[in-house]
N, C-alpha and C positions, 0 to 999 in steps of 0.2 A: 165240352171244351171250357174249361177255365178261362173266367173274364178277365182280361189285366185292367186295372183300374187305373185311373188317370184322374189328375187333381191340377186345378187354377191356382198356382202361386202366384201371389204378389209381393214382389221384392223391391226394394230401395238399395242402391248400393251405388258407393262411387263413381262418378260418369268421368274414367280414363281409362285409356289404354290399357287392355289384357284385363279387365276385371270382368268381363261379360264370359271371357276364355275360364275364365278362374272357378266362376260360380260352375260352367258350366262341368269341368273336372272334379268339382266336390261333389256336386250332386251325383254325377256318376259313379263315382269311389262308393255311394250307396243304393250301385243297382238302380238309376235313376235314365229313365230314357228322355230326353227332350223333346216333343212333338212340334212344336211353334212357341214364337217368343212376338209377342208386342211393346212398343214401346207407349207407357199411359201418361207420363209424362218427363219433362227434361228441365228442370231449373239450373243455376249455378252449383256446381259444385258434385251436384248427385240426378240420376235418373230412378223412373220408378218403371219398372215391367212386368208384364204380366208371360207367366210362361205356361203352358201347359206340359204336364208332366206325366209319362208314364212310372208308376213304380212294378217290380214283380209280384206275381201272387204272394201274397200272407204279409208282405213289407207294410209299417206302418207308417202312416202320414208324417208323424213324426220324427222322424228319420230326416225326411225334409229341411226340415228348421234346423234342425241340429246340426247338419252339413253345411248347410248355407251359411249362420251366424256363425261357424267357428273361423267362416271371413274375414280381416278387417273391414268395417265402413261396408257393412251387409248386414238388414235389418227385414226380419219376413212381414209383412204387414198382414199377408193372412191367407190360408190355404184352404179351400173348398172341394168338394167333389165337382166333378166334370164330364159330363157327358159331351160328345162330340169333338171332332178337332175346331181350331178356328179356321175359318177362311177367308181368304184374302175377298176383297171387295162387297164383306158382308153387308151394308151399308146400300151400297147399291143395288144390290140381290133386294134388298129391302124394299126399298123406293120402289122398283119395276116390278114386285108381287102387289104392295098398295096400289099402284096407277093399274093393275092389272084387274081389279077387283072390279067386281059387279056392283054400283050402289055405295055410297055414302058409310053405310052401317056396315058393309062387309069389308070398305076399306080400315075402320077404324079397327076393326076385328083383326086384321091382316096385321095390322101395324102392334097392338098389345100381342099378339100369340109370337111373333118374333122379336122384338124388340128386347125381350130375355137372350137371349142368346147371342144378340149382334152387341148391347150394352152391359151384358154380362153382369145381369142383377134375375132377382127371383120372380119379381111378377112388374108388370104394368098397367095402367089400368087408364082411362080417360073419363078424367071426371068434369062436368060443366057446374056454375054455381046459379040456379034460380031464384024466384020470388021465395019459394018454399024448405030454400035450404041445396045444401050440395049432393047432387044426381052423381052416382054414376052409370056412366052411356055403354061401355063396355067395360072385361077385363079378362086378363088375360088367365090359364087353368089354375096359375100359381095365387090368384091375388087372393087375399084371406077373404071370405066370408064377412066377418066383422069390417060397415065400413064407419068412416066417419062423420059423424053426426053435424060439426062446425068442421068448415075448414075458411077460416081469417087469412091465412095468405090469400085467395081470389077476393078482386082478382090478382090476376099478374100477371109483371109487365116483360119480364125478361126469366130466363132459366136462371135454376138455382137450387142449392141446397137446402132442403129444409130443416128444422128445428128439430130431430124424430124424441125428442124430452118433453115439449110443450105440450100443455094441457088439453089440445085437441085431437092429439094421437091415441087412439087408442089402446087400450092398456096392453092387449093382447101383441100389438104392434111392439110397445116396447119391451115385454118381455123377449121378446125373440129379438130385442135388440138392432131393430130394423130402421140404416138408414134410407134417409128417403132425397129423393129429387124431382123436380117437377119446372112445366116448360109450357110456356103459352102454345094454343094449339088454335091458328087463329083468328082468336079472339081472348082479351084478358081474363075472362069468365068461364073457359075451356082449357084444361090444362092435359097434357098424357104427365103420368107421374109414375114415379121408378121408385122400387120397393127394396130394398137387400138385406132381408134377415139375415142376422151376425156379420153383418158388415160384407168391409169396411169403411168409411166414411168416405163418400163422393169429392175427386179431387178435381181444382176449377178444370181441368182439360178435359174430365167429362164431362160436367154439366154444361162448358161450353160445345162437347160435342153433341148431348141431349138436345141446345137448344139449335145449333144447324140444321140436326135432322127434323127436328117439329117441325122448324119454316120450312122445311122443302116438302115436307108430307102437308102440311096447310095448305102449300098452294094446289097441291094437288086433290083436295080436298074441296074445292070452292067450285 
């Protein structure tokens, strides 16, 4: 049986009336099925969503962008392969595997092996900073091998986007172009940190959702 393939768009497009109907007409015009839509975030004037998409066998991704942008006021920020549909309440599916966990070390473990899929990045990992320099405690199947030797953000004090240019990422980090995020787990000296090779660039409505979720797995944690 031929697999249909399905792909994570990120779209920015006008937030009025009939443009969510609109997007949704083009993309179809090229054999595009819609599986779920999130919304990542809502400022004035424009929202940003995240959709998951089926296309048919041999369809190229590219097809995507090309339907969507001949929108007005419709900008693709970035399309990925996708495994899985999304599901509603994934977030708390989360929390209640971590509090379900045997042990300190398999909760940490619980929380990096899903936290890709519920935050929609490539790997996670929990790093704490000691006398000796920055440990990591676990990570998740995705996180690269190569870690980092300095990390000068810890501690820290609140979630945040980090710098993925600066001179302590790893080279290997940047070539894959890996932005990055990270969020006290805690304590300022313990962070879980969000990894996403080829992007896109973490927007505040995630990093502020990265840092809810740490304090609710923190507490759970103690």
């Amino acid at each position: 049986m031929l697999r249909v393939p399905s792909y994570l768009l990120r779209v920015q497009l006008e937030d009025r009336p009939g443009s969510l109907g609109s997007l949704a007409v083009a993309l179809g015009s090229v054999g595009a099925d819609i599986l779920s839509l999130d919304v990542v975030e809502r400022a004035a004037g424009y929202a940003v969503d995240d959709l998951v998409v089926e296309l048919p066998p041999g369809a190229m991704p590219d097809m995507l962008i090309t339907a969507a942008e001949k929108l007005k006021g419709v900008y693709v920020d970035s399309i990925r392969p996708h495994t899985g549909l999304l599901e509603a309440h994934r977030e708390l599916e989360l929390i209640d595997h971590v509090a379900a966990a045997d042990g300190k070390q398999r909760r940490l473990q619980v929380l990096v092996d899903e936290a890709p899929k519920v935050l929609r990045v490539g790997w996670c990992v929990v790093a704490r900073l000691t006398d000796a320099g920055p440990q990591r405690l676990v990570g998740s199947s995705g996180a690269p091998e190569t870690q980092a030797a300095e990390t000068p953000w810890l501690p820290i004090e609140h979630a945040e986007a980090l710098d993925a240019r600066a001179d302590w990422v790893p080279a290997v980090w940047r070539d894959m172009d890996t932005t990055l995020a990270a969020a006290p787990l805690g304590d300022t000296r313990t962070a879980v940190v969000l990894g996403r090779p080829g992007g896109p660039d973490f927007r505040p409505s995630e990093v502020a959702r990265l840092g809810y979720l740490a304090g609710i797995i923190a507490t759970i944690l103690r």
